[in-house]
N, C-alpha and C positions, 0 to 999 in steps of 0.2 A: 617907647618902652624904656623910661627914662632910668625904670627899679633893675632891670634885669642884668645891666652891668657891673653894678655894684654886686647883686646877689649873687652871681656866677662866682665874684671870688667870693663873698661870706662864705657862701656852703663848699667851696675849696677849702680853705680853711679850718673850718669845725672840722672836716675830716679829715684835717694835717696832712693834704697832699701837695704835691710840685705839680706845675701845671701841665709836667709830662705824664705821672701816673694817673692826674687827674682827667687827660685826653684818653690812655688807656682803658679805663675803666668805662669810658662812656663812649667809644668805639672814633671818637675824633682824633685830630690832628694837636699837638702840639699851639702851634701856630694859631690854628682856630678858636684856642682856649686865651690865648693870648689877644687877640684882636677882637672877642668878645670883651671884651674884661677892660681894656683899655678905652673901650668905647668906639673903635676903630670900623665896626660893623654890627649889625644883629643877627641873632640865631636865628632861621627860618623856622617854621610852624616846625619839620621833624627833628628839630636841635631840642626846642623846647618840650617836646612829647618823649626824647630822652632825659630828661633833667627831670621832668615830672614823674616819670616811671620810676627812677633811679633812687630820689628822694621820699618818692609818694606824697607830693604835694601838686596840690591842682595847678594848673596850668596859670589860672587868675590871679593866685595868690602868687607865683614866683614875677608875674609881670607887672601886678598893680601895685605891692605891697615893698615896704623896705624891710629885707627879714632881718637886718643889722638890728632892730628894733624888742627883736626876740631873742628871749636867750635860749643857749643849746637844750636846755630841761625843761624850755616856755609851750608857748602857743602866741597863737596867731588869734587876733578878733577880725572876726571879718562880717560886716552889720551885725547880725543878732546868732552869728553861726562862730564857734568856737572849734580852731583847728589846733588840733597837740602837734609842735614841730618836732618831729622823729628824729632828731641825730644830735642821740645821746653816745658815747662812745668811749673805749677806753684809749690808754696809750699806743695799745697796738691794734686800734681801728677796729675793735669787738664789738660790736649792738651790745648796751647795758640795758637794765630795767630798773626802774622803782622800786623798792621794795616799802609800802605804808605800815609803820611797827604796829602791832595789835594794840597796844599801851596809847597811840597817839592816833585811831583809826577815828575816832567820834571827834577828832576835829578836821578830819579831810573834806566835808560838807561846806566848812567855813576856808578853808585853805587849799579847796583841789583847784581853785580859776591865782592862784594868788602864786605868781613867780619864784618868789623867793621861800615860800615855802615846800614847791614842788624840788626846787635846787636843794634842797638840805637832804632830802630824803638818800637816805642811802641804797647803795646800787649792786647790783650783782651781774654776774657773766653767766648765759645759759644760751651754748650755742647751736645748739638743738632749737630753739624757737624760729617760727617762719617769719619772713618780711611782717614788718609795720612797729606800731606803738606796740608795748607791752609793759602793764606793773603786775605786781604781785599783793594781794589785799589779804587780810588775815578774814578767817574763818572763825566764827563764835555760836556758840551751842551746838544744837542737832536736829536742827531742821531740812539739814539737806544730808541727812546719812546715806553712803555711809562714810562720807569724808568727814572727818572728825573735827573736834573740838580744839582750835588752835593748829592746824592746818592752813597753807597757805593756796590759793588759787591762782593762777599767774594767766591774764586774759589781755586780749589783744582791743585798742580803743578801736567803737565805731565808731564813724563819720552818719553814718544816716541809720538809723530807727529801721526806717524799710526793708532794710538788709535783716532784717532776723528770721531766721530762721526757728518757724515752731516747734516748741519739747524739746531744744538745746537751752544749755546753762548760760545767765553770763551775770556780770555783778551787778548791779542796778547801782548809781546813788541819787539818790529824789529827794527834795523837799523837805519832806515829814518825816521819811524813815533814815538818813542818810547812808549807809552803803549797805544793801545787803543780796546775799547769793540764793537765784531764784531758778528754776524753768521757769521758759517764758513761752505765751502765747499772744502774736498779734492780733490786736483788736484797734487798730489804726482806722479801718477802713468802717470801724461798726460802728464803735464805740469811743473812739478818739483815745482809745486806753490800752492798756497791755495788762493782761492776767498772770499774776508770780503766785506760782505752785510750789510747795515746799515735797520735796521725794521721802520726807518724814508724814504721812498722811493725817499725825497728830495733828497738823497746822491745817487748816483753812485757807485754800485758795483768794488773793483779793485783786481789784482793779487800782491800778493807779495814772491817773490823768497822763495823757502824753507833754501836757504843757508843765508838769512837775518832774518828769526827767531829766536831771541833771545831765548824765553822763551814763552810757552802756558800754558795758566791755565784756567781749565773747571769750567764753574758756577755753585756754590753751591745753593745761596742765595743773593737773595737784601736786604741793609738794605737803607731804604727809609730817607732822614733828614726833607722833606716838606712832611705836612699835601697834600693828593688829595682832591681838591672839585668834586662835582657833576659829572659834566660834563665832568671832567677827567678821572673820575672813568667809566661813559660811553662809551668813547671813545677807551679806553682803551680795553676794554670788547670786541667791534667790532673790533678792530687790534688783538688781540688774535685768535678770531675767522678766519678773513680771513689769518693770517700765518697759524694754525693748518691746514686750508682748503687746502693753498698752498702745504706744506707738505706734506699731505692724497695725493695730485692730482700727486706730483710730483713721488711719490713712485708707486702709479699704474701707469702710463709712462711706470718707468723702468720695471712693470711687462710684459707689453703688447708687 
């Protein structure tokens, strides 16, 4: 495990800790962090099931890979499988996010795998978000009402497609269409494809190739930029209600 000494300090480091807060936090010794690091010994199988938990990075990637290599706002290539390295962070050790501007979102297609373009992006502090990646993508038109037009969506990255859960939201960016906010239904196992529903019924459900998925990322939170008046807020209220219904009806279906 020639990578894992090295690594043990990188990701010390990017969290600007001493090797005593850094033993804190991960329920070790001092000493232990020390002689990892130094190359003095290696972590056994439950040192490194701490470290992977801790980071949320696979267990493979902290042992085969140099993450000196990555930058703190990068990713990892690992064969044909793209990993976002998670620690991003402020001065005072805060999870930040992405924020992609709406003005510069239709070049995230050509710039979401591209290092230095993900580092430019500007960042926010939302400490209410749960563990993992998280950006925040802009919202355009009204196909998914009743989140609005120029609204932002702040979603957490998957790692595996399989993980979806059906009639939840999350951002797509693909191929053809490049980013946009769907319900989704898996069709992995039928169709090699996933089904994006727009909650605006004007739009037409379509299929798009699983091998044309760039990148998914599940909904965290909306953050809204327009005030809702009255009537919006009603309407709203009634679409909620008959999706939830939809849902409830679709799931007893499959029970019956």
């Amino acid at each position: 495990m020639k990578n894992i000494q090295a690594n043990i300090k990188h990701l010390r480091s990017l969290r600007q800790f001493s090797q005593e807060r850094f033993a804190d936090e991960l329920g070790w010794s001092r000493s232990m962090v020390g002689s990892y690091e130094e190359g003095r010994s290696e972590p056994p199988i439950d040192r490194l099931i701490d470290l992977s938990n801790y980071f949320k990075l696979p267990i493979d990637i902290l042992v085969k890979n140099d993450l000196r290599k990555a930058k703190d706002t990068s990713f990892i290539q690992i064969g044909s499988q793209r990993v976002l390295f998670p620690i991003t962070v402020s001065e005072a050790n805060e999870d930040l996010i992405e924020i992609i501007p709406a003005k510069a979102s239709a070049g995230y297609l050509s710039g979401y795998d591209d290092p230095e373009y993900i580092e430019q992006l500007q960042k926010i502090k939302l400490p209410f978000l749960p563990t993992g990646t998280h950006r925040a993508f802009p919202i355009k038109g009204d196909s998914m009402l009743p989140v609005k037009d120029g609204s932002f969506i702040v979603a957490k990255f998957m790692e595996d497609v399989n993980d979806i859960k059906n009639g939840r939201t999350y951002i797509i960016l693909t191929k053809e269409d490049g980013l946009v906010y769907k319900r989704v239904q898996n069709l992995i196992n039928e169709k090699q494809s996933l089904l994006l529903s727009s909650d605006n019924k004007v739009y037409k459900p379509y299929e798009v190739p699983i091998q044309n998925v760039l990148e998914l990322w599940e909904f965290t939170c909306c953050i809204n930029t327009q005030e809702y008046d009255e009537k919006e807020l009603k309407m709203s209220s009634i679409m909620s209600m008959f999706q939830e219904l939809k849902i409830e009806l679709e799931a007893v279906k499959k029970m019956a």
